[in-house]
Structures are given as structure tokens and as C-alpha cells.
ChimeraX commands (.cxc) that place a marker at each C-alpha (Angstrom):
marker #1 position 20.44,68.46,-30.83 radius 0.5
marker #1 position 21.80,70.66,-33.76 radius 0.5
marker #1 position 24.18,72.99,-33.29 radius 0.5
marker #1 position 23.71,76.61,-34.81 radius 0.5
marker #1 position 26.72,77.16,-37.48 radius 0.5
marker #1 position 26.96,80.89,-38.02 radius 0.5
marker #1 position 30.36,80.41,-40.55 radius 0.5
marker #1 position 31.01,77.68,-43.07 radius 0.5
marker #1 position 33.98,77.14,-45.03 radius 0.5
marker #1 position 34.40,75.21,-48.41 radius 0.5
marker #1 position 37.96,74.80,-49.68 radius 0.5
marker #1 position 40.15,72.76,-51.14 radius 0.5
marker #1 position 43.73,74.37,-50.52 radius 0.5
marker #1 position 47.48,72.88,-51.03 radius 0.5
marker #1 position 50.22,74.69,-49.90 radius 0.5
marker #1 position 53.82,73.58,-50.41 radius 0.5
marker #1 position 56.28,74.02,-47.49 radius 0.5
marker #1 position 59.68,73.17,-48.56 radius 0.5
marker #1 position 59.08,69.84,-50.03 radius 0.5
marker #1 position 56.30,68.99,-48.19 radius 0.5
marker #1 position 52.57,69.61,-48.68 radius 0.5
marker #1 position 50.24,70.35,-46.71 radius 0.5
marker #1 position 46.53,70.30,-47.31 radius 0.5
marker #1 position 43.51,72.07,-46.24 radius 0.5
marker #1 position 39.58,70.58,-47.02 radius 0.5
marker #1 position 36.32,72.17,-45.70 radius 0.5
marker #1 position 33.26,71.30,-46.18 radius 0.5
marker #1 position 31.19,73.57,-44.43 radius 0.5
marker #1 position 31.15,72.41,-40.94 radius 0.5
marker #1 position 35.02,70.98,-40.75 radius 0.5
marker #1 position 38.15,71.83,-41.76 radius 0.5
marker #1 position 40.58,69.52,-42.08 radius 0.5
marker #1 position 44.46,70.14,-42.25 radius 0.5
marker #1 position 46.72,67.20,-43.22 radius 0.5
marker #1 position 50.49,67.08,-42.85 radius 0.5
marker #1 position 52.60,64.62,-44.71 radius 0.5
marker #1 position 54.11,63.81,-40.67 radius 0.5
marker #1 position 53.91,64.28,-37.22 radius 0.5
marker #1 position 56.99,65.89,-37.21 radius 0.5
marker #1 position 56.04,68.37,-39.52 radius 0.5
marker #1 position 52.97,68.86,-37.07 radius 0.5
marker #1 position 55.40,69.57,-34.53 radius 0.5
marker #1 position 58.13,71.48,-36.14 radius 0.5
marker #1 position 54.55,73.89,-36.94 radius 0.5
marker #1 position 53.84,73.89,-33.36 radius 0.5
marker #1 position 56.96,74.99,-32.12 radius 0.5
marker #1 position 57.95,77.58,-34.50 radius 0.5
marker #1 position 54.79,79.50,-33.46 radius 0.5
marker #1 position 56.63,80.00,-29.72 radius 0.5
marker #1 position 57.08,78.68,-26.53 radius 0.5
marker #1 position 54.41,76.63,-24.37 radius 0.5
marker #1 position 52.27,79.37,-22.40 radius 0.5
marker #1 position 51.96,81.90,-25.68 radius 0.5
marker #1 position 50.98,78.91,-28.06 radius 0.5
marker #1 position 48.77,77.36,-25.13 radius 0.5
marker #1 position 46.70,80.76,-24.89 radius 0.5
marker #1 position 46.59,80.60,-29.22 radius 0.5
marker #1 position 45.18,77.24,-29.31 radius 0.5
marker #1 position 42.83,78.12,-26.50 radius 0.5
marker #1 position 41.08,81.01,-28.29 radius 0.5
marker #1 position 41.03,79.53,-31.44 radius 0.5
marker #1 position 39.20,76.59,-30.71 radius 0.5
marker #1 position 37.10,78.66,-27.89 radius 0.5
marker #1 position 36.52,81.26,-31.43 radius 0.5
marker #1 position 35.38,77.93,-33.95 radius 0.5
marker #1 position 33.64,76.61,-31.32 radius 0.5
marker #1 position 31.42,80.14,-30.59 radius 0.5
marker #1 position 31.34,79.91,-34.71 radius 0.5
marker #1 position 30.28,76.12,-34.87 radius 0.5
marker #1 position 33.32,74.77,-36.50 radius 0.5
marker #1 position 35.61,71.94,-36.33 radius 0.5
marker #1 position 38.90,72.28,-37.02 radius 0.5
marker #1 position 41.11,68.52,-37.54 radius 0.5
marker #1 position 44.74,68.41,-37.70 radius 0.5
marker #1 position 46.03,64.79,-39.43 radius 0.5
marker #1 position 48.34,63.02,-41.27 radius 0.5
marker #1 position 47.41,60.72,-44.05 radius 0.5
marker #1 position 47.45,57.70,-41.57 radius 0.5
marker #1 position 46.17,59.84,-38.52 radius 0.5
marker #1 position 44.34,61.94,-36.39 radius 0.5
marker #1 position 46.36,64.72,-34.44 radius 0.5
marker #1 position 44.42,67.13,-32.77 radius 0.5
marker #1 position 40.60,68.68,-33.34 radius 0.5
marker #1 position 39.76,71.99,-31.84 radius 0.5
marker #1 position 36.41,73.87,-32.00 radius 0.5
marker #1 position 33.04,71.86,-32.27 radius 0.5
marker #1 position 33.77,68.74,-31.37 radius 0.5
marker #1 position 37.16,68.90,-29.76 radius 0.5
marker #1 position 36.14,67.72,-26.32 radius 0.5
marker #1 position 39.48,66.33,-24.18 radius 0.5
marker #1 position 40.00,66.12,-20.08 radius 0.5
marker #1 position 43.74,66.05,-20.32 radius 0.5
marker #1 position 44.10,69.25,-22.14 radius 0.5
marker #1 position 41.25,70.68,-20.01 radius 0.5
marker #1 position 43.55,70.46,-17.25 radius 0.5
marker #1 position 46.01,72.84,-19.18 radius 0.5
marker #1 position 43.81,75.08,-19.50 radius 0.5
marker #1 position 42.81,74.19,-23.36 radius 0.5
marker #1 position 38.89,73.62,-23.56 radius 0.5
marker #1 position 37.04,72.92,-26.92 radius 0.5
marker #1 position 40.28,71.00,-27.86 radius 0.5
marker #1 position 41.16,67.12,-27.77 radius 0.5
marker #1 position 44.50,65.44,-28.47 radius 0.5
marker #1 position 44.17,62.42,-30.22 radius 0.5
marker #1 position 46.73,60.19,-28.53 radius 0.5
marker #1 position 46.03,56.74,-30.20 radius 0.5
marker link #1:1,2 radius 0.2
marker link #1:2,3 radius 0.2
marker link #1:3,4 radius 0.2
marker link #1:4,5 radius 0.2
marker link #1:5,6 radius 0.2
marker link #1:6,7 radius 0.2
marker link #1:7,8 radius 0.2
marker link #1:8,9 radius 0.2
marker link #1:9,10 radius 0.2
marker link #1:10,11 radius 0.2
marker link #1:11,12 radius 0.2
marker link #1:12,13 radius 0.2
marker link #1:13,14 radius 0.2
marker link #1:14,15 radius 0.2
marker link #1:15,16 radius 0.2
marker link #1:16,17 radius 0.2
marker link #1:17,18 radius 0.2
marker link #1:18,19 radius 0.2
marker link #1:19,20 radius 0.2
marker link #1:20,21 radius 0.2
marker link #1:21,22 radius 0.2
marker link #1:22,23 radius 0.2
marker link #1:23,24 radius 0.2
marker link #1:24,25 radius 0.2
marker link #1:25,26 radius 0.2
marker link #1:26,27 radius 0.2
marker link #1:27,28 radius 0.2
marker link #1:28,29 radius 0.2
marker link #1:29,30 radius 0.2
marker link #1:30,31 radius 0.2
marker link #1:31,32 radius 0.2
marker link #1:32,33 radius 0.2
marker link #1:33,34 radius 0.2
marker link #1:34,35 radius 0.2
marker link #1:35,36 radius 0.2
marker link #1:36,37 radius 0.2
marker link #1:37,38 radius 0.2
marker link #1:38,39 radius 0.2
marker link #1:39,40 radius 0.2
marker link #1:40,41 radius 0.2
marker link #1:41,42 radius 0.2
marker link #1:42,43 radius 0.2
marker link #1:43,44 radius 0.2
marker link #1:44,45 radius 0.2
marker link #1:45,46 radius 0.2
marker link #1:46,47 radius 0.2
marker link #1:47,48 radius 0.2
marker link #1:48,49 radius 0.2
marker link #1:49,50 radius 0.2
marker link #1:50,51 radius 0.2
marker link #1:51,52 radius 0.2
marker link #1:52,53 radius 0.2
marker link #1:53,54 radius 0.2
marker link #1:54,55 radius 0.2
marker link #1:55,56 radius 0.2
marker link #1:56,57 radius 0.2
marker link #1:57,58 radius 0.2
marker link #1:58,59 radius 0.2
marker link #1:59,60 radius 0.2
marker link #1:60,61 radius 0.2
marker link #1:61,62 radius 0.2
marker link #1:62,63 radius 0.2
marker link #1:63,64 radius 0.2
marker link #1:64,65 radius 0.2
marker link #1:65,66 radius 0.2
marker link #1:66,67 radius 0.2
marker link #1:67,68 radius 0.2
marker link #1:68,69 radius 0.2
marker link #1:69,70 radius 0.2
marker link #1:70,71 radius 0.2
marker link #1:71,72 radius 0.2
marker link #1:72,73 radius 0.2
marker link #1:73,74 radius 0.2
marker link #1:74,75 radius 0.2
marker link #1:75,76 radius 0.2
marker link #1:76,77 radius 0.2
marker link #1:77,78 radius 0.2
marker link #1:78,79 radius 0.2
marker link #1:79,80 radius 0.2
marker link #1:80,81 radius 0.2
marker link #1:81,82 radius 0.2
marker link #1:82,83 radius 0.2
marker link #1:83,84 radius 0.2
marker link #1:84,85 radius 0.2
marker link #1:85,86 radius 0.2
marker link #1:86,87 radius 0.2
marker link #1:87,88 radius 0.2
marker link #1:88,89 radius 0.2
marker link #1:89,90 radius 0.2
marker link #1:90,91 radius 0.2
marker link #1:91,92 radius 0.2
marker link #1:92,93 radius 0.2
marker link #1:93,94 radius 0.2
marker link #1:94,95 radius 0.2
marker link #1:95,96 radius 0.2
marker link #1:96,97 radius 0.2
marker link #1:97,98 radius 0.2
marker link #1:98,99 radius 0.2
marker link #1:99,100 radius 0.2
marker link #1:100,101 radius 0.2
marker link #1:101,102 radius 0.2
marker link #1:102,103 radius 0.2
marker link #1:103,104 radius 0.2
marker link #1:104,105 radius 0.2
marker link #1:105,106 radius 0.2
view
């Protein structure tokens, strides 16, 4: 089955963030976003706001890449984190209330 893409995205993006870099790769149907750490990851997470707020964000962004046919991965350099849109497909954050969204817990 092939899945209609009606947006694709090419970049190749660094951005600096204190002294760490973080860096952003598409190749049409993915995007990938890699953090230097987990941490980093996290410290991201939680300066966007408190659980319900960034909950409903990550919920209509990947519901929005998902309607687009995109794939959005969060990493580090040794790791996957999270992928929302496409193929982001989890039961535990399904029962949160996230769908097109899987947390990569190994």
C-alpha cells in the first residue's frame, strides 16, 4: 500500500543551542531531528509547558504530518526518541490520548 504524500521536505539544518547542536535532515518523506542527549530532549520538552498543553501539541502535530504523509523522528546520535506522524504508531501513548505518535522506550 503507498501512502499519498501531499508535502515533502528536503533539508539539511544545524542550529546551535548554547553549546549544543542540534540537527535537522529531510529527505522528502522524514524528518529527522537529532539532539546531542536525552536530556536536551527533555529540557525541550518541558520548556514548551506543562503535561496537558504539550500533550494536546504533540497530538495535533503528529495527527497534522500524518494527514500530510510525514514522519517526523526525534534521536540522539546513539538513539531513537520519539516518531510522530506517518509511522508513529504506539498503544501506550494511545492511551494518553496521543495517536500517530510512538515512544521509543528501548
Amino acid at each position: 500500500m503507498t501512502i499519498e504524500r501531499s508535502l515533502s521536505v528536503h533539508a539539511n539544518v544545524t542550529i546551535d543551542i548554547g553549546d549544543d547542536r542540534v540537527s535537522i535532515c529531510g529527505d522528502g518523506s522524514s524528518v529527522v531531528v537529532e539532539v546531542p542527549s536525552v536530556s536536551l530532549a527533555f529540557q525541550m520538552m518541558r520548556e514548551l509547558g506543562s503535561v496537558t498543553p504539550v500533550r494536546e501539541r504533540v497530538t495535533h502535530f503528529s495527527e497534522l504530518l500524518s494527514g500530510v504523509g510525514l514522519t517526523v523522528v526525534i534521536r540522539t546520535p546513539n538513539r531513537r526518541l520519539l516518531t510522530m506522524g506517518r509511522e508513529g504508531n504506539s498503544w501506550l501513548l494511545r492511551l494518553v490520548g496521543v495517536r500517530n505518535a510512538k515512544l521509543h522506550l528501548t
